[in-house]
Every structure is written in structure tokens, then in C-alpha cells.
C-alpha positions in Angstrom: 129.9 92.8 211.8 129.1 89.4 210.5 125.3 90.2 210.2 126.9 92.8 207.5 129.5 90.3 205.6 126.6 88.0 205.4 124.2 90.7 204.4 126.8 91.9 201.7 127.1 88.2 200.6 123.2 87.6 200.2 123.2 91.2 197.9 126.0 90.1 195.7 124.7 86.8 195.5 121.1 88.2 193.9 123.0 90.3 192.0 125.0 87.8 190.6 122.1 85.9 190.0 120.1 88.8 187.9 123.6 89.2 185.9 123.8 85.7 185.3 120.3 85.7 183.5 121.1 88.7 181.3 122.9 88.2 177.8 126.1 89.4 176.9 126.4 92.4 175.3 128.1 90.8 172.1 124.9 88.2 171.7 122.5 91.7 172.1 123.8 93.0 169.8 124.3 90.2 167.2 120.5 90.1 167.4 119.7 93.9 167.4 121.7 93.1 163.6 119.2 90.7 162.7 116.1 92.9 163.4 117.8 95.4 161.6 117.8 94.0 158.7 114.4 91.7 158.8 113.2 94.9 158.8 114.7 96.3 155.9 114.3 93.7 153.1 112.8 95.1 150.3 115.7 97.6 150.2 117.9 94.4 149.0 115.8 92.9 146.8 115.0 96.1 144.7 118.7 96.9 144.8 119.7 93.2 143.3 116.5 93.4 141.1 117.9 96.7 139.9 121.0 95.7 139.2 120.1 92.1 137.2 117.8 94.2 135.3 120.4 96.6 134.1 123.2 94.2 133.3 119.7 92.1 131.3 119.2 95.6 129.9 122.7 96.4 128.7 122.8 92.8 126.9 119.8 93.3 125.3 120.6 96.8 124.1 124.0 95.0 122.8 122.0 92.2 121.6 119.3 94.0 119.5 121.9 96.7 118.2 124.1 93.5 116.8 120.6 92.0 115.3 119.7 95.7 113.9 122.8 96.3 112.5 122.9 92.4 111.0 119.4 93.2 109.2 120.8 96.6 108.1 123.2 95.1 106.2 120.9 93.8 104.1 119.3 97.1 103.2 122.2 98.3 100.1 120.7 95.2 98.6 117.2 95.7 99.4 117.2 99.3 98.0 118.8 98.5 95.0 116.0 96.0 94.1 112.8 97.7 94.4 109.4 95.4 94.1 108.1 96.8 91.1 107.1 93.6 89.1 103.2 92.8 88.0 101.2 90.5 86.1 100.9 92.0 82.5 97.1 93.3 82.1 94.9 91.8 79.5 91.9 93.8 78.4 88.8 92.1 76.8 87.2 94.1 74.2 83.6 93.2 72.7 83.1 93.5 68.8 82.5 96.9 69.1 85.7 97.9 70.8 84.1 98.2 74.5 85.9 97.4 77.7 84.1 93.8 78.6 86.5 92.9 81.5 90.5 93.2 82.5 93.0 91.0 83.4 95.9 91.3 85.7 97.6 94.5 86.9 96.3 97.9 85.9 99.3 100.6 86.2 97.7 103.5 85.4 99.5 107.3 85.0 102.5 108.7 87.2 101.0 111.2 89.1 102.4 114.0 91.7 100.6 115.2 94.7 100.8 118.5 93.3 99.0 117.6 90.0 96.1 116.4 92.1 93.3 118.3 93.9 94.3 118.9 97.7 91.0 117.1 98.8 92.8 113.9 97.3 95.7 113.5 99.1 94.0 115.1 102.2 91.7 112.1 101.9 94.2 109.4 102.4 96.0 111.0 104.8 93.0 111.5 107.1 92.1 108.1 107.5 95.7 106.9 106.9 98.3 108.7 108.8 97.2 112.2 109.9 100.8 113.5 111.4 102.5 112.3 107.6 104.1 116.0 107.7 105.4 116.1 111.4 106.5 113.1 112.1 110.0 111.4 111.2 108.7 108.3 109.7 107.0 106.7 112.4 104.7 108.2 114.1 104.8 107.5 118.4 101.6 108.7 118.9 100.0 106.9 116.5 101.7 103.5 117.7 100.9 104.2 121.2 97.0 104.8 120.1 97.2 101.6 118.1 99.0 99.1 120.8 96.2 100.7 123.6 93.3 100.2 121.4 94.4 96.4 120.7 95.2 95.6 124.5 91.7 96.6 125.0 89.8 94.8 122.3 91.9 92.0 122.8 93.4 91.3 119.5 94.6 93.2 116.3 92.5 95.8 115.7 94.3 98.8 114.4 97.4 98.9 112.7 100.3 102.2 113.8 101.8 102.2 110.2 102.6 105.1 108.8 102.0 106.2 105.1 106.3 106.4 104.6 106.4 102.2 106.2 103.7 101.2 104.0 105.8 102.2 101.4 108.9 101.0 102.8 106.8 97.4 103.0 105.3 97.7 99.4 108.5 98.8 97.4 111.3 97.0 99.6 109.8 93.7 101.1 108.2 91.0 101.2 104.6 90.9 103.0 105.9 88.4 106.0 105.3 89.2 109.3 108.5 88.6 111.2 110.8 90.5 113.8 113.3 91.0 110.8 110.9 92.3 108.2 109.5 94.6 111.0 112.6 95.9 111.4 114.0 96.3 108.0 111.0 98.6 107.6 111.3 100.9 110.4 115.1 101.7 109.3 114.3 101.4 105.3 111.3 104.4 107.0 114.1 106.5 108.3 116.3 106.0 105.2 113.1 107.1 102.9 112.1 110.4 104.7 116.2 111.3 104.6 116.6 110.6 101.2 113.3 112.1 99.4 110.8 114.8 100.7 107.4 114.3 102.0 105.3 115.2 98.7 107.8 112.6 96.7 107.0 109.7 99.3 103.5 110.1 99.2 103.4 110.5 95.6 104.9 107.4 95.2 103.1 106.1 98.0 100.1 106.9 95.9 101.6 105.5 92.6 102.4 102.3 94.0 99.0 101.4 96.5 97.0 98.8 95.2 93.2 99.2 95.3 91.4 96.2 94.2 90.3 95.3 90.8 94.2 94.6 89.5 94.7 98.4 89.8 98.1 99.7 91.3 98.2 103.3 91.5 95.8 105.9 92.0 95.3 107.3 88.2 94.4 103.1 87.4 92.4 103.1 90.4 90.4 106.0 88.9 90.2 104.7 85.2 88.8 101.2 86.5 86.1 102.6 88.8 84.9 105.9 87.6 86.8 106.0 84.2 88.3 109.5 84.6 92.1 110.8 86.0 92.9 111.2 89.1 93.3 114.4 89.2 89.6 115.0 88.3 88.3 112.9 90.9 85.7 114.6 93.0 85.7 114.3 97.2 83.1 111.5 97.4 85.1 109.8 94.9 88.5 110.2 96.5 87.0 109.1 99.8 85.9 105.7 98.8 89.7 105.4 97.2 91.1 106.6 100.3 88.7 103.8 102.4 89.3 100.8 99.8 92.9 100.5 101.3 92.0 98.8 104.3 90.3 95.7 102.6 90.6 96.6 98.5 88.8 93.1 97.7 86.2 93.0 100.8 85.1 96.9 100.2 85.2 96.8 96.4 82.2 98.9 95.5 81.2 96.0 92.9 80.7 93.3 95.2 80.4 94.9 98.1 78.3 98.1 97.5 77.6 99.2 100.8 80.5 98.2 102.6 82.2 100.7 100.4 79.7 103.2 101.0 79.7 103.1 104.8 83.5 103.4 104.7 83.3 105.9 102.3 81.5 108.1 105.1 84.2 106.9 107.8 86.6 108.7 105.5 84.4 112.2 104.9 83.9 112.3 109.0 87.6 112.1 109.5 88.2 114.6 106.8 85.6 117.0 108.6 87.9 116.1 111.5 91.1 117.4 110.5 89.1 120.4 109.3 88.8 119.2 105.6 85.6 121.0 103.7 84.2 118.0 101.8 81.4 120.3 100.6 83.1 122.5 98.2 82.0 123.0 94.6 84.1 119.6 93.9 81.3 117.7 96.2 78.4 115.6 94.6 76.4 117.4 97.8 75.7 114.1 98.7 76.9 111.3 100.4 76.2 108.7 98.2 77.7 106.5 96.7 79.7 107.4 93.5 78.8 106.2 90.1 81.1 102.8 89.6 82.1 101.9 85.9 80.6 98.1 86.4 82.7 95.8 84.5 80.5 92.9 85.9 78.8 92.1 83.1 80.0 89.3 80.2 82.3 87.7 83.4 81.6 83.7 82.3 82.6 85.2 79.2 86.0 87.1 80.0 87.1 83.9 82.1 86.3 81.2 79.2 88.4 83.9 76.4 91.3 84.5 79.5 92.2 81.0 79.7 92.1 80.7 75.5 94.6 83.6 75.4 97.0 82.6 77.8 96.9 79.2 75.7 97.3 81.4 72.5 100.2 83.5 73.5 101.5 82.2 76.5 103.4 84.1 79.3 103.6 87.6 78.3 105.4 90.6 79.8 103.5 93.3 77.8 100.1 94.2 78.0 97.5 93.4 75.3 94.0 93.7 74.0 91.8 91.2 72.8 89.2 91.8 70.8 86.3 89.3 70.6 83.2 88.3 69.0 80.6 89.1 71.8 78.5 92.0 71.8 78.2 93.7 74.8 74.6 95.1 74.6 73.0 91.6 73.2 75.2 90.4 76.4 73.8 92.8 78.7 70.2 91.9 77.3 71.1 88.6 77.8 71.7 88.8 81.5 69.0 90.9 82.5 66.2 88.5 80.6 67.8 85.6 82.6 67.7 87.3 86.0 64.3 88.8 85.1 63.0 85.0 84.2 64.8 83.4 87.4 63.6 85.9 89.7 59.7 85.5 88.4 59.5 81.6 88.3 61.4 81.6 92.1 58.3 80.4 93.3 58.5 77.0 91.1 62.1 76.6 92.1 64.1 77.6 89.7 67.3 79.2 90.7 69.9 79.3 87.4 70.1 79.2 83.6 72.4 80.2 81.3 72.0 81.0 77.4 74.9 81.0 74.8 74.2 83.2 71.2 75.9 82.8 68.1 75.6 84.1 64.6 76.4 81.0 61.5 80.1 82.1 61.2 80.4 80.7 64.7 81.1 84.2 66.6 79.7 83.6 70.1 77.8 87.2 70.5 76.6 86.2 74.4 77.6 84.1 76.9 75.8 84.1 80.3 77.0 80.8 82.8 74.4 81.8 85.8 72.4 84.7 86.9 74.7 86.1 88.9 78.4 86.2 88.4 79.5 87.9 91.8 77.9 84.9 93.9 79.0 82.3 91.3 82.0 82.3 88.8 81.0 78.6 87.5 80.2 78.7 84.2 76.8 77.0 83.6 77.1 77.2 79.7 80.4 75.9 79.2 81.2 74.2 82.2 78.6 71.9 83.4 77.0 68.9 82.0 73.2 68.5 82.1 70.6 66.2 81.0 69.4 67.8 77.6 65.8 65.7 77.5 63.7 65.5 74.5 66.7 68.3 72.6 68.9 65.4 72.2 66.2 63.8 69.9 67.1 65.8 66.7 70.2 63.5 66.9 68.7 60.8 66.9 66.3 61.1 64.0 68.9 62.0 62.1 70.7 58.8 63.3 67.7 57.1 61.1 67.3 60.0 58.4 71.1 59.0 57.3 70.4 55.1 57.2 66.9 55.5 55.1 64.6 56.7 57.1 62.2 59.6 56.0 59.9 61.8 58.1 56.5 60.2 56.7 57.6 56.8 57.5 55.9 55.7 60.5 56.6 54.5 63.8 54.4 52.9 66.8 54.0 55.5 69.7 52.5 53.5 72.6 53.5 51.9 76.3 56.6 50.5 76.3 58.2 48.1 78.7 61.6 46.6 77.8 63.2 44.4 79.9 67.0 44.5 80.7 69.8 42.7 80.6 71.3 43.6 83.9 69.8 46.3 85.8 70.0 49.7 84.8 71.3 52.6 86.8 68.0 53.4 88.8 68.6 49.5 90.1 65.2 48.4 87.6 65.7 45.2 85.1 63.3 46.9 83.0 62.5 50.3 80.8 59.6 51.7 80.7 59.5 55.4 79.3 55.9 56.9 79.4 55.0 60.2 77.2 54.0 63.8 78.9 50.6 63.2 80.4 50.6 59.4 79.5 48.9 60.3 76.0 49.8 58.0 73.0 48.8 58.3 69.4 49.4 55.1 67.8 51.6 54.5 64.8 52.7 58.4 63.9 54.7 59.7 61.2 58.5 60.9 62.4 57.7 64.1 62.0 54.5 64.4 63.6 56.5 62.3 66.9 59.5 65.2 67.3 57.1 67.9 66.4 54.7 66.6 69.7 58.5 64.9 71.6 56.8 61.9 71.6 58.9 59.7 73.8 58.1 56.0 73.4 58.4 56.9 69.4 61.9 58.2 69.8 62.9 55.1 72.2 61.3 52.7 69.5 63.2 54.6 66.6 66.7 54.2 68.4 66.0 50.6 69.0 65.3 49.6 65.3 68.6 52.2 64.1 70.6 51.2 67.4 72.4 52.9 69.8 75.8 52.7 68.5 74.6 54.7 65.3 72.9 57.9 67.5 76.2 58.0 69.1 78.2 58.2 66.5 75.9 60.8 65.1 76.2 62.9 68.2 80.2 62.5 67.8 79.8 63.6 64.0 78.1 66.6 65.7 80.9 67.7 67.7 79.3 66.1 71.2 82.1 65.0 73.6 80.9 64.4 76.2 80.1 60.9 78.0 77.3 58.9 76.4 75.1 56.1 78.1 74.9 53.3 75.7 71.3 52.6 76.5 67.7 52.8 75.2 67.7 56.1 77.8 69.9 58.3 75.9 67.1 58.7 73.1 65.4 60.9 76.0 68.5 62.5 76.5 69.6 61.0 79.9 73.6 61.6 79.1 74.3 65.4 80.7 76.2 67.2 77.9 77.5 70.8 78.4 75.6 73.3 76.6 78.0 74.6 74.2 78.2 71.2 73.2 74.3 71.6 72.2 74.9 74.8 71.0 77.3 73.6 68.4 75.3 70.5 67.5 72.4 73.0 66.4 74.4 74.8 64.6 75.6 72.3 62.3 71.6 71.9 61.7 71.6 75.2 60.8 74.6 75.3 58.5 73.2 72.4 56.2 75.2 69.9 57.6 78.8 71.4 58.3 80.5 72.3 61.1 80.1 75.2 63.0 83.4 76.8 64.7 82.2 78.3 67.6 84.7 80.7 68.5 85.4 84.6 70.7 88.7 85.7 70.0 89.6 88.1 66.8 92.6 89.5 66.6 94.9 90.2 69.8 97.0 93.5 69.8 99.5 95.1 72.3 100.4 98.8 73.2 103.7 98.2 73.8 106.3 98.8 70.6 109.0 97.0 72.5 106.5 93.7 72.8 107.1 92.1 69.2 109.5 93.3 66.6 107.0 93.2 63.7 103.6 95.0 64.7 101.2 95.7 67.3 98.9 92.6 66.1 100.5 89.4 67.8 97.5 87.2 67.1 95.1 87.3 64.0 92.2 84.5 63.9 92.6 82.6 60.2 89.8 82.9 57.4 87.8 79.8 58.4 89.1 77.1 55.7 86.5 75.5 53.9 84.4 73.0 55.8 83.5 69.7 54.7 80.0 68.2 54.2 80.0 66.0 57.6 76.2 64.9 56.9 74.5 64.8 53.3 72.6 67.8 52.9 69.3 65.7 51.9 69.5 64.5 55.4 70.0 68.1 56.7 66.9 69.4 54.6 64.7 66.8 56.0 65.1 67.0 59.8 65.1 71.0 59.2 61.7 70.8 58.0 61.1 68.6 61.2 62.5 71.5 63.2 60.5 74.3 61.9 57.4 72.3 62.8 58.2 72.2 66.1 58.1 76.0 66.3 54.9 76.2 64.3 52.4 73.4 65.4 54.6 71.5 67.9 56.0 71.6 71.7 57.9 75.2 71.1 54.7 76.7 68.7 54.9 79.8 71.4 58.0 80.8 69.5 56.0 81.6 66.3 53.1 83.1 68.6 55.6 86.7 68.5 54.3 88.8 65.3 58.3 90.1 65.5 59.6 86.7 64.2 57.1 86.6 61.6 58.7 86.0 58.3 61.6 84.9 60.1 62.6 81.1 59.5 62.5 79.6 62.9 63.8 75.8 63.9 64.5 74.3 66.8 63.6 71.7 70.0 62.5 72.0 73.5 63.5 69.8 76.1 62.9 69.0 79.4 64.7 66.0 81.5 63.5 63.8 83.8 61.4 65.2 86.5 62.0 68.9 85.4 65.3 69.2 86.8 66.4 70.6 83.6 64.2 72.4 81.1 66.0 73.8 77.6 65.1 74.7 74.3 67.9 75.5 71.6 66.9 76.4 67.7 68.3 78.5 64.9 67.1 80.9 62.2 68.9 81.9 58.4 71.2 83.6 61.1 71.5 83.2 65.0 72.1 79.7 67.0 71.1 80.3 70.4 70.9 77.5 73.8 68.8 78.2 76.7 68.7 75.9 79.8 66.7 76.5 83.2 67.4 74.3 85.9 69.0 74.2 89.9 72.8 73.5 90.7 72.0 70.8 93.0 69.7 68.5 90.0 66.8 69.0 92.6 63.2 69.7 90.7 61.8 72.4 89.2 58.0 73.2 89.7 56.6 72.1 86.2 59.2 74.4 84.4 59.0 72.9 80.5 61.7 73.6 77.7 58.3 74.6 75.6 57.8 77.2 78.4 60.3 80.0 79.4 63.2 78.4 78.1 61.1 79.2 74.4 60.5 82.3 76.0 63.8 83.6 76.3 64.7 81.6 72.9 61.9 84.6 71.3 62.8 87.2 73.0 66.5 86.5 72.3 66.2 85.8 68.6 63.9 89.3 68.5 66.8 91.0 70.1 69.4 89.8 68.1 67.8 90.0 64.1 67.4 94.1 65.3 71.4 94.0 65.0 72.3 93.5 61.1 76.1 94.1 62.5 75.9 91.0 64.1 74.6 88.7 61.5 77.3 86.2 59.7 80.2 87.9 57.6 79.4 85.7 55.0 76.6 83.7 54.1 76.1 80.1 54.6 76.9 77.7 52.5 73.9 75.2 53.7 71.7 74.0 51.8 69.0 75.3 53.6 69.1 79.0 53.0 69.1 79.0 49.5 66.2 79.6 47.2 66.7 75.6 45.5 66.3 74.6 49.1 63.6 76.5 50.1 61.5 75.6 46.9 62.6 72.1 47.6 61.2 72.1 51.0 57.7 73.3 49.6 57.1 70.4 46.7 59.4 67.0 48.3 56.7 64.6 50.0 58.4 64.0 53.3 
């Protein structure tokens, strides 16, 4: 009986033991919890997630509906004050009424897509916005394509615009890109296609485009580059319009030829794409690229008579002509002699010239600044100042002709070394000019030293007359320009600008009196609401009469200087041409120190004409002499222009040197 009490005790003992290791149920449980929900986390977090996002979501929806509807109340404004404001367009006319260059904005005529050929329209929409017709003015598709294609390449590389936004952008806002502007034109989108129908948006969508060239407007688009209406435009034709939209000044078919060309073809395969035929009876059968009315001629020019009108009229809200004194076919003749002469003496490093021509009332009839006015718009003849060598010595024998001098007195042509004062600008205390191949002749007759530029001469002339005197001369000339006052400037060391030369010459040719070198005639406008009195706003004046600035005896005598030098002398190729025979020729050559700068500038009865070959940068040409091409183009210049009677002087000359007295004068005087 005990065996069993104590056998009971041991059990309940172990038992109690076991029970006392076990956890109570509440702690179990507690824990059980705490697996649960380690093991359930992400449950939580997507549920707060989910819920912060909405409540972000609901503030930003509140937010950008606020900022939408603070921008939209700018739009009654905004619509009432369309952007339809240009620059008034200034047209340059040569003597002969042809288009030489514009100016400004071109508008050209209101046109509807209906008046047009469907191939037109079809064009810009293919490349433009191909769902223009479905969509409600922004087009999801096309936005989606556009974001995708920019994520992948990693920058802006396609824009989602559609045709009715551009609009919205062009008529309504300004070209900044911000949030507000952004969204100003996705509302003033929706307001368009509510208010007008599809044919009127892209009509005036078409109306209002601007494709290079200072044309707004298809119809001025067509007038500038093929010189017909829009609505006769063929499909090559309104394919290049359709591509110049993407980059108007980067795919202009003038400068850029076959930029415009290649995008051209980019629009005729998307046409093709949408089903378009592009070769119907209005195709070229060619994909080529379209004839381009090429206003690029006469551009040094159009700039030089721009900036004269805008000082002659002054800011002007009306269109307008001017008509000026160039002729566009001696300019064109011009140009191509230039390039042609550049291109052929590459070789000896010559990379510009320019030439100025202009008949004895002063009209300028050509202009060319540089050889090629798309790389360059810095005009060479007006605008830079070059060393004019041995064609700045005419001034400076009549410098001694004025104080006594005659062209049979003589003068000592040999080595010369002066020494200085300080030193000069090369760093030397001393002068020593030399002549062309070191060749010296002794004591010379004036004449005889500027019909051979014999340099030593000339230096020893200016010494004994002074400097101070040759400068004044070249001021009585109409010179401007800076002047060294040193023995050097008898060589022509000073750089003057051409049309300085040009004018000096031409008061050689005109006996001794000024010559007014001018380009604009008359200027005109279209518009009857511009002035109150007529459509001529600008009229040049009858030239006054000129006074005598040197005597004409003086005149007389260094123009018989002048004509030797085309006869026996440094520019004697000039009366090598059997087509200037009979032809009173005069003038200089010139070439500066080391050939950087080679000229030659001379008159006849009717034409003054300056020709300069040289580099921009001053470095040296290969042997390139003012009695070589520069005389060249001088010929064949002076050829060209006595075949135009139109072009000769309106009146004749009063100098002394055309007339019969003077001519008879010339023949029997003892110089």
C-alpha cells in the first residue's frame, strides 16, 4: 500500500516536472501571433503603400486641376490676342526691276486646303501628324511613340505634337518651354478643334508655318523658292516644303542643298506609306531635287543697301521696294569671274577677292565682298581695310602735280636707305624700300616711274612734296580711312577699304570732281494705307552740281600718266584685249608688301571698277601681282560692262577729260 502512495507520488512528481517545463497556453499563443504576422508582411506594407499613394494621388489630382484651371484663366485673354505680328518685308530690286534679295517677313496669299492639290496637304500631314483627322487634338498614340523613342535614344529625339498644338503654340504663345506654356497649349488644342473644323485648322495651320527664308505661309513659301502658287506646286515640290519644317534654316535648299534633298525623300517614303501616289502626272518622275529660285546672288550687295534703307526710312510697318542701281547680270558675271579666278590660282594661295563696278554718275552696277556669300557674309569691298600697294601712288603724284610738279620732271630712282627717327612699326630705325626685282633706272621722268611703279621714285617724290600734303590729297579724294604719317604710305602701307579706292579713281575719271557712289533709286510701297500722298516714299535728288575739288590741268596730266600704265606700263595686259581697243583705258596696279594683297582699279569715258585678290588672314599669296589677274578681271569686267549701253552714265561727264579740247590737248602739251 505504501509501495503504491510512493509509486503514485514518484508519477505525479515527473509529471509535474514535464508540466513545469511546458509554456502556458497564453505565452503559445502570444507567439503563434507573432509568426503569423512575420509571415505576412508584405500584405501591410502594400496596403499602407496603397493607401499614401491614393491620398498623394487625390492631392495631386486636386493640385493639378487648381494649377489647370489657374492657367485656363488666362486663355479669354490669350485668344483674344492672336500672334500675328512680323517684320515688314523689304524687297531689293536691281535697275531692271529684278528680285536681287528680300528682307523680313514674306506673307504670301490666304489659301484653303481645298484650293490646293490633295498631294499638298497629304504631304505635311504624312510626315507631320498622320491621325490629324481622328484624333481630338492630341494624338495618344503619337505621344506614346514619341516618349518611347526618346527613352531609348536617350534624349529628345522626336517631338508628339500635333498639327492643331503647333498651331495653338504659333498663334497663342510664346515659344518657352515651361509646364504652364505646355499646358496652355494642350487646352488652347481642345478649344481649337471645338471651335473650327479640321480643313479650317490646317488651313491656317498652313497659312501661318514659317519655312525659312522670311516666308510665313505656304503660298510665300512657294513664291520665294520656286516662284509659283501654292496651289500649283508639284509633289517633289510640296515634299521638300512639307520637310523644311523641322529645321527651316538648317534644310534650306540654298545653303543646305542636300540636306533638303535627303529630307525631301523622307517625306515621299512616308507619303508612299500612308498610301499616297507621289508618281501621278503632277510628279517630276524623279526624285530630285526641285529647281530653287536662288536669290543668293548680289548678297554683300542687299546687306550694304538694307542697312541704308532702314537709315532712310526708319522703322516701317508696310512693306516696300527698293529699287537700286546694280545690275543683276553684270553682278552675276561678276561673281562667277571671281570664283572662276579664285578657284584657278588655289594653288598660289589665294582664297578671296572682291570687285566693286560703277558707271561716272556714281551708280554702283556690282558689288561682290568675297567669293562665296553662304560661307561668308563679310563684306570684303566695303567692309575691310587692306594695304592698297603701288594703287595708292596716283595720290601721291598728284600730291606733287598740284604743288608744280609735271610728269617730265625727273626724279632719282635708285637704293634708298633712310634712317629713322624712332623706330618704325617693323621695330627697324631705318627705311629701306627696294623696287620689284631690285632693278633701278636712274633719274626717270614721273611718268615713266608710275607707268613701271617704280618704288624708290615714289618714296623720293613724297619726301621732297611731304607727307602731310599726300594726305591731304587722299582726304580731298574722299579717303577716310586711317593714314600712317610715314615715308611707307607712298607704297601704300595704310589698309583703306576698297570702296574708298573705288571712289578715289573715280574722281580721276571725272576730271577732278567728286564722284557719289551710290545704290538706292527711288523706294516705293504696295500698301495705300502706308503714306497719305503716293506709293513713292523715297526718291534719290538730281545730283547738285559738284565742285572742282582739284584743277582740271592737274587731272589731265596724271590721266595721261594713267593710260600709260595700261599701254606700255605694269597693267599693259589690259590693252593686250582687241575688245577694249578704241576704248580709253586708265588705271594702276598694285600689289602690297609680300603679295598679301594684289589690286588693280582704272576707269574708262564710262565705268570705274576695283579689283583686289588677297587671303582674310593677310598671309601671302604665291607671286599673285595687281598687273596679273587682278588686270585680268579689270579686262574682262570693263569688256562686259561697255556691251551694256543701259548702264553707261545718264548724263555725260563734265571732266575735262572726255571732251574733244581735252583730248586734242593731251595729244600736243609736252608733259
Amino acid at each position: 500500500m505504501a509501495r503504491k502512495q510512493i509509486s503514485k507520488k514518484a508519477k505525479n512528481k515527473k509529471a509535474n516536472k514535464k508540466n513545469a517545463n511546458k509554456k502556458p497556453a497564453h505565452k503559445k499563443n502570444k507567439k503563434a501571433k507573432k509568426s503569423a504576422i512575420a509571415a505576412r508582411p508584405s500584405l501591410s506594407v502594400i496596403g499602407f503603400l496603397f493607401k499614401w499613394c491614393v491620398v498623394i494621388g487625390l492631392w495631386g489630382l486636386l493640385f493639378a486641376s487648381l494649377l489647370t484651371a489657374w492657367y485656363a484663366a488666362e486663355l479669354p485673354k490669350i485668344i483674344e490676342s492672336p500672334h500675328f505680328e512680323r517684320q515688314s518685308t523689304h524687297i531689293i530690286l536691281d535697275r531692271n526691276d529684278k528680285i536681287i534679295r528680300r528682307y523680313g517677313d514674306i506673307q504670301g496669299n490666304t489659301i484653303e486646303v481645298s484650293q490646293l492639290p490633295s498631294y499638298v496637304p497629304a504631304a505635311f500631314l504624312a510626315i507631320e501628324d498622320r491621325r490629324f483627322y481622328s484624333h481630338f487634338g492630341i494624338d495618344p498614340i503619337g505621344l506614346a511613340r514619341a516618349m518611347a523613342t526618346n527613352l531609348t535614344k536617350g534624349h529628345i529625339a522626336q517631338g508628339g505634337s500635333t498639327i492643331t498644338q503647333q498651331l495653338a503654340k504659333n498663334l497663342f504663345l510664346t515659344p518657352d518651354r515651361t509646364i504652364k506654356r505646355k499646358v496652355q497649349e494642350v487646352l488652347l488644342s481642345f478649344w481649337l478643334e471645338q471651335e473650327f473644323t479640321k480643313d479650317e485648322i490646317l488651313s491656317t495651320y498652313l497659312n501661318r508655318v514659317y519655312f525659312g527664308a522670311g516666308a510665313y505661309g505656304i503660298d510665300a513659301a512657294s513664291q520665294v523658292y520656286f516662284q509659283k502658287s501654292a496651289n500649283e506646286l508639284n509633289v517633289e515640290q510640296a515634299a521638300l516644303l512639307a520637310g523644311l519644317l523641322k529645321a527651316p534654316s538648317r534644310l534650306s535648299p540654298r545653303s543646305n542643298p542636300e540636306g533638303a534633298q535627303k529630307r525631301m525623300r523622307v517625306v515621299l517614303a512616308a507619303m508612299k506609306d500612308m498610301g499616297i501616289d507621289t508618281n501621278s502626272s503632277h510628279s517630276s518622275k524623279n526624285t530630285a531635287l526641285p529647281v530653287i529660285h536662288n536669290e543668293n546672288h548680289a548678297g554683300y550687295f542687299g546687306d550694304w543697301i538694307s542697312g541704308q534703307v532702314n537709315d532712310i526710312t526708319g522703322h516701317t510697318s508696310f512693306d516696300i521696294s527698293v529699287k537700286t542701281t546694280l545690275d543683276l547680270e553684270l553682278q552675276e558675271f561678276c561673281e562667277k569671274l571671281l570664283r572662276d579666278t579664285v578657284n584657278a590660282n588655289k594653288d598660289r594661295h589665294v582664297s578671296q577677292g572682291a570687285i566693286i563696278v560703277a558707271n561716272l554718275d556714281g551708280d554702283i552696277l556690282a558689288m561682290v565682298g568675297g567669293v562665296d556669300y553662304s560661307k561668308s557674309q563679310f563684306n570684303r569691298a566695303v567692309q575691310a581695310r587692306r594695304a592698297p600697294g603701288s594703287a595708292f601712288k596716283p595720290i601721291v603724284y598728284l600730291s606733287a602735280i598740284e604743288q608744280g610738279w609735271k610728269p617730265s620732271d625727273e626724279i632719282l630712282d635708285a637704293p634708298l636707305d633712310i634712317q629713322l627717327k624712332t623706330k618704325n612699326k617693323d621695330g627697324k630705325q631705318n627705311y629701306d624700300p627696294s623696287n620689284f626685282n631690285n632693278e633701278y633706272h636712274g633719274k626717270v621722268s614721273l611718268e615713266y616711274a608710275l607707268t613701271n611703279s617704280l618704288n624708290t621714285a615714289a618714296v623720293r617724290l613724297m619726301q621732297e612734296t611731304s607727307v602731310k600734303n599726300t594726305i591731304d590729297t587722299a582726304r580731298k579724294t574722299g579717303i577716310t580711312a586711317p593714314l600712317e604719317r610715314d615715308l611707307s604710305l607712298a607704297l601704300g602701307s595704310s589698309g583703306v577699304p576698297m570702296i574708298d579706292m573705288l571712289r578715289t579713281y573715280g574722281m580721276f575719271a571725272k576730271g577732278g570732281q567728286p564722284l557719289d557712289l551710290h545704290g538706292v533709286n527711288t523706294i516705293t510701297t504696295e500698301d495705300d494705307t502706308a503714306t497719305t500722298d503716293a506709293s513713292v516714299i523715297y526718291e534719290r535728288p538730281a545730283a547738285p552740281k559738284t565742285k572742282q575739288i582739284f584743277k582740271s590741268s592737274s587731272i589731265r596730266k596724271l590721266d595721261h600718266m594713267l593710260q600709260s600704265v595700261t599701254e606700255d606700263g605694269t597693267g599693259k595686259i589690259i590693252k593686250q584685249s582687241s575688245a577694249l581697243s578704241g576704248i580709253k583705258t586708265a588705271g594702276k596696279t598694285g600689289t602690297s608688301q609680300d603679295y598679301r594683297d594684289a589690286w588693280f582699279i582704272g576707269y574708262t569715258d564710262q565705268y570705274v571698277a576695283a579689283i583686289w585678290l588677297g587671303n582674310d588672314d593677310n598671309s601671302p599669296m604665291a607671286s599673285i601681282t595687281g598687273g596679273g589677274a587682278p588686270a585680268r578681271i579689270w579686262r574682262d569686267v570693263m569688256i562686259e560692262s561697255h556691251k551694256r549701253k543701259e548702264l553707261a552714265p545718264l548724263s555725260s561727264s563734265e571732266s575735262g577729260i572726255t571732251d574733244q579740247f581735252s583730248t586734242l590737248l593731251d595729244r600736243i602739251v609736252p608733259w
